[in-house]
C-alpha positions in Angstrom: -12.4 12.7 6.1 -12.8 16.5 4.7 -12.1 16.7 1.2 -11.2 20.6 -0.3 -12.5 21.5 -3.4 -10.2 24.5 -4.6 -12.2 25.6 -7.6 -11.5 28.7 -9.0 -14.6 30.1 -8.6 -16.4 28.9 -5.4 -13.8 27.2 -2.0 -15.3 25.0 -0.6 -14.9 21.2 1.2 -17.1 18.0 1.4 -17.3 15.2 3.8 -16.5 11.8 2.1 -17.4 8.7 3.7 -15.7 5.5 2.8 -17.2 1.8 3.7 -15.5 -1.0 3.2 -17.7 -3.9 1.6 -15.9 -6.7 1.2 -12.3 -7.7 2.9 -9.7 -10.4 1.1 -10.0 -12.6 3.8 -9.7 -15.5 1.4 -6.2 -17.1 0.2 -6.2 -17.9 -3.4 -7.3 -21.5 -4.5 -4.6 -23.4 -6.5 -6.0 -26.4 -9.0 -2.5 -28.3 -7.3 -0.6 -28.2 -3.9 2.7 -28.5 -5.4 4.1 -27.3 -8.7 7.2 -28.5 -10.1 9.4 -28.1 -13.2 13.0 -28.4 -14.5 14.6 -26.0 -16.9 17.4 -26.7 -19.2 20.8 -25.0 -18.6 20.7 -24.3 -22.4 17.0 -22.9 -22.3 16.8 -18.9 -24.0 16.5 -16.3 -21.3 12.6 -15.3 -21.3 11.6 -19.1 -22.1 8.1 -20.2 -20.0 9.1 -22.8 -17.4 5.7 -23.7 -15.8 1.9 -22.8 -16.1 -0.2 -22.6 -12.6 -4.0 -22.1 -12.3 -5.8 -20.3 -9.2 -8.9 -19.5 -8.5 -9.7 -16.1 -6.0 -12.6 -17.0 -3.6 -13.0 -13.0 -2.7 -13.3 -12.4 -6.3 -17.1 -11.1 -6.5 -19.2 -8.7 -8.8 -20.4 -5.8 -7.1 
């Protein structure tokens, strides 16, 4: 696509090119299949209920 650069000085516009290195084509990894947990009636609002672990396969250092 054309970018425009609206400088006050000089007008002018610059091709950008965008590629695409890496999709998310991966689904997250859980540590369990199923998580489960009970919460008291009586538990404060804001209270934690459960803790879950994933993992993210696309996650790489470029």
């Amino acid at each position: 696509f054309r970018f425009p650069n609206f400088d006050s000085v000089v007008l002018g516009a610059a091709n950008v090119t965008i590629k695409v290195l890496d999709k998310n084509d991966n689904a997250p990894m859980f540590e369990r299949t199923q998580y489960d947990a009970k919460v008291m009636e009586t538990a404060p609002v804001g209270s934690a209920v459960i803790s879950v672990s994933a993992t993210d396969p696309d996650d790489e250092a470029m």
